[in-house]
C-alpha positions, 0 to 999 in steps of 0.5 A: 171168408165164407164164414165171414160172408154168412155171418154178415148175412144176419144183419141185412134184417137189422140194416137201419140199426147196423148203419146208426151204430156204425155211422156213429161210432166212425163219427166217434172215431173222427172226432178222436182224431181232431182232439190232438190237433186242437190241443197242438193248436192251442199250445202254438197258437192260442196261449203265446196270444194271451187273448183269454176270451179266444182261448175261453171261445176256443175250450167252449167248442173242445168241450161242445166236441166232447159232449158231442162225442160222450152222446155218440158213444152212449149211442153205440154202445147201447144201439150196438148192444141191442143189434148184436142181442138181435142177432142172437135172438135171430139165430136162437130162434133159428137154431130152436126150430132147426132143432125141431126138424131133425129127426130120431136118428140125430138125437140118437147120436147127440148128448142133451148138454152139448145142444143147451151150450149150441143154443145159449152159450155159443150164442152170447159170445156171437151177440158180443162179436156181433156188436164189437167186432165190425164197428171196432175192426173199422174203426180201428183200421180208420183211426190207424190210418188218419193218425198215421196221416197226421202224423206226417203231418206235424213230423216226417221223422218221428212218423216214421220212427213210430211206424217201424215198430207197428209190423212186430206188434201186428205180427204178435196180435196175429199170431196170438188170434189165430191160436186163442181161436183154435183154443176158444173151440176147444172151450166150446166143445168142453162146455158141451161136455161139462153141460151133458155130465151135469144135466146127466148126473141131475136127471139120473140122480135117483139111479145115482143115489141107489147105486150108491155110486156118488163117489163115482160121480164126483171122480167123473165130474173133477175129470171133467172139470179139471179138462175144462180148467186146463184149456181155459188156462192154456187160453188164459196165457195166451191171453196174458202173453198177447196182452203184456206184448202188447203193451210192452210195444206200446210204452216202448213206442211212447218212451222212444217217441218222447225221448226223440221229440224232445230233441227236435223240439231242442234242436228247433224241428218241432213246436212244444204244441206239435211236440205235445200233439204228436204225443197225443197221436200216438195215444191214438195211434195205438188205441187201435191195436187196444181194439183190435187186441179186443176183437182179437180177444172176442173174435176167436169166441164170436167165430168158434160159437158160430162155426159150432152154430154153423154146424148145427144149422147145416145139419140136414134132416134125415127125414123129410117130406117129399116135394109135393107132399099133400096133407093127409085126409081123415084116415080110417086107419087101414095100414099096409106094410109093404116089403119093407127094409130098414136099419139105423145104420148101413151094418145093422139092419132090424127089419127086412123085407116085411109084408103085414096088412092091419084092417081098418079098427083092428087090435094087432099086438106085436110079440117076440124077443127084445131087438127083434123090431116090434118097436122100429116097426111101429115107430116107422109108420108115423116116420120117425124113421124112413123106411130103406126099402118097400113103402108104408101105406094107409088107406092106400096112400103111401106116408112118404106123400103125406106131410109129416104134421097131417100125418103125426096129427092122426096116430097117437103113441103111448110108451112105457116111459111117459115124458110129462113136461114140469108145467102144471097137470092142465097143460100137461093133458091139454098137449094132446090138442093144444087149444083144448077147452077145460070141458074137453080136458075135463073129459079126457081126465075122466075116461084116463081114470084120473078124477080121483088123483085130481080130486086130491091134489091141492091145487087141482088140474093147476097142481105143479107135476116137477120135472119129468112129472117127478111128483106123479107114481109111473100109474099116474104118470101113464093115465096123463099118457092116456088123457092126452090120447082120448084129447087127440083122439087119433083114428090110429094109436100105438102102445109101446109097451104102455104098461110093462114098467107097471105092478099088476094091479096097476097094470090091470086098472091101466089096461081097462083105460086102455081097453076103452082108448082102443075103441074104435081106433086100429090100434098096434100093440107091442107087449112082452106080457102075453096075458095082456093081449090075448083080446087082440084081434090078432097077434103077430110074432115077430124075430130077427127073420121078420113076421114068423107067425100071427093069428089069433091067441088060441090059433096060435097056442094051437099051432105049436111054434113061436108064441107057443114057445113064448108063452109056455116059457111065461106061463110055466108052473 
């Protein structure tokens, strides 16, 4: 029932449109009961009459009623539709800008195909349930009742011989539902899996072909596949069980009713037009179950989607702003860090106890053995990750104060690996400040050294890069990296290890560009390549015990303890 509550809750935007389709259709369904009566009343009343301008008078209004009824269901089921694709478009718009709020720490844990089947194939079967299931549900319980109603009406007997046989067949629909439920969950979930095999394979299809591992692909893939065939099977025959229960009842229903009527209207109990009518009633009697057999068949995916929905968009932020945070003024770019503790999880905790200040305009590179934190260190201070323990300052304000957007706005990060959108190279430089006049644009390219690779590009700064900027070298790819920085121009910048995945001389060429983005800037470098940040104004050695060395590049060669180990292990011979 919360469920239920919550997911009446998306139509109290769309109230206007809920009651037009909803007014129509119950409209609709009372005109489907008045047709029985009529066609009783024109065989008892009307044809022993003989009068042919009452009769002609009579089928005018049946065919006034059914035009009538033909433009209120063109009316719901083309309103219906645009209401439950406005409630999926609601929700997907919900879904997307949840899905912008949480944190590193949820993507670490999830897989790129299950989100894509949360946000669009969850959502289609919702729209379908939005649309079917309240209208239908209503309309089924109302039609039920009315033509049980009239059927006592025009006869006691057959009513009630009619009536034993609906508790088994509900009891078959029930029992059925709540098993295609469970079933249509499980498809949800296998989605998600098929969806992140394929989008995995796609994206990683140059690894793939390297490896030579295609066959290895394909025998994951058909395992995958082959799950997925076999829960919707097992779905199907429920499916198919539900349904030929279903009508079995229904035809037994009728031949009994028909066998029985004929005796009583032999025996006198029952006009030919009562007898005729009570035939037609029971059509109508058991459309409901036709419907609700739908709703049945729908509701199990509608409810399934949106518990998976549900799951999504109660999935709370690990990150975020405190109550008051204020947005943060320009930064000089003075960071402390203060006695901080950190892990991804309760058991594995990277950083601990660290205390480092970083002056104003300084170039500190971060060195020292892979897993020792250099990275986590630096990605806490635009707080994709909350510190456990201690506190991030700049400028003597803590980041936990600031909001999330004023503060990202002022740090820019190059990483090893660049993420380029697979729009054109305009847009994909201007994402440094979006908004950014061509001049700018043109300004940033230039410093980032790209003038060149845009001169002789066939279509210019309008030139298409491929997904993940596939058309670009990995040098290309980073002097995009760098553009969009010189566009933002963030007082702070942080160099993951911008250049390591890079040939010498394009790494040279790169760090000349780097050089000059640093300017100015307080600058955190992380670097496995030594020769790379000998310039820096300080460096600063960190392992698994946290900070153990820093200081210049001959002070510490000079010192003779970890980056002396460290650079004679690179340098040696």
């Amino acid at each position: 029932m919360t469920i239920l509550r919550r997911f009446a809750s998306y139509y109290r935007p769309h109230r206007k449109l809920f009651i037009l389709d909803f007014g129509c259709a119950v409209l609709s369904g009372l005109l489907e009961l008045a047709f029985p009566l009529a066609v009783s009343t024109f065989i008892d009343r009307l044809l022993p009459g003989h009068d042919w301008g009452l009769i002609a008078g009579y089928a005018g209004g049946l065919v006034a009623l059914y035009l009538v009824n033909t433009g209120l269901m063109a009316i719901v089921t083309y309103w219906g539709h645009v209401l439950g694709i406005a409630l999926e478009t609601e929700m997907r718009r919900r879904a997307f800008d949840h899905l912008q709020s949480l944190s590193f720490s949820f993507y670490d844990e999830q897989k790129t195909g299950h989100l894509i089947a949360r946000v669009t194939r969850d959502l289609e079967d919702i729209g379908e349930v939005a649309h079917h299931g309240p209208e239908d549900l209503v309309i089924a319980v109302m039609t039920f009742v009315g033509a049980f109603a009239l059927m006592f009406v025009i006869n006691v007997d057959l009513a009630v011989l009619t009536v034993l046989v609906v508790p088994p067949i509900l009891l078959v629909a029930t029992s059925y539902g709540n098993r295609l439920t469970h079933n249509f969950r499980a498809i949800f979930a296998g989605i998600g899996v098929f969806n992140a095999r394929v989008e995995e394979n796609i994206g990683g299809m140059r690894v793939v072909q390297a490896f030579a591992n295609e066959a290895h692909e394909r025998q994951l893939f058909a395992r995958d596949n082959q799950s997925y065939q076999r829960i919707k099977q097992q779905g199907y025959r429920l499916m198919a069980a539900s349904t030929a229960l279903t009508y079995l009842s229904m035809r037994s229903t009728q031949m009994i009713v028909m066998v029985a009527g004929t005796w009583f209207v032999l025996h006198g109990a029952l006009t030919p037009g009562g007898f005729v009518g009570f035939l037609l009633l029971v059509g109508v009697f058991f459309r409901p179950v036709d419907k609700i057999s739908a709703v049945l068949e729908t509701y199990p995916k509608g409810i399934a989607g949106f518990r998976r929905y549900c799951d999504l968009i109660d999935t709370k932020p690990t990150l975020t702003e405190r109550p008051g945070a204020r947005p943060a003024p320009p930064l000089a770019g003075d960071i402390v860090y203060e006695d901080v503790t950190f892990g991804y999880s309760s058991e594995r905790t990277v950083l601990r106890g660290v205390s480092l200040h970083i002056r104003a305009g300084e170039t500190v590179a971060f060195v020292g053995p892979s897993g020792a934190g250099k990275s986590t260190l630096c990605a806490l201070l635009p707080r994709f990750y909350d510190v456990h323990s201690g506190r991030i300052m700049i400028d003597g304000i803590d980041i936990a104060s600031m909001t999330l957007t004023s503060l990202r706005q002022q740090i820019g990060v190059v990483q090893q690996e660049v993420f380029l959108f697979g729009g054109t190279l305009r847009e994909n430089i201007a994402y440094g400040r979006l908004g950014a006049s061509e001049a700018d644009i043109l300004a940033a390219a230039e410093r980032a050294q790209l003038t060149g690779m845009i001169a002789n590009m066939p279509e210019g700064l309008d030139t298409i890069l491929g997904e993940r900027g596939v058309k670009l070298s990995g040098g290309q790819r980073q002097r995009v990296a760098i553009a969009r920085m010189f566009l933002k121009n963030p007082p702070i910048l942080i160099l993951d290890e911008a250049t390591s995945a890079l040939d010498s001389e394009t790494e040279r060429a790169i760090q000349q560009s780097l050089s000059e983005l640093a300017a100015g800037r307080t600058s955190l470098v992380i670097a496995h390549r030594l020769a790379t940040i000998r310039d820096a104004d300080r460096i600063v050695v960190v392992d698994r015990h946290g900070v153990v060395e820093q200081g210049r590049h001959a002070e510490l060669l000079a010192a003779e303890g970890a980056y002396r180990r460290l650079h004679d292990v690179q340098f040696r011979g």
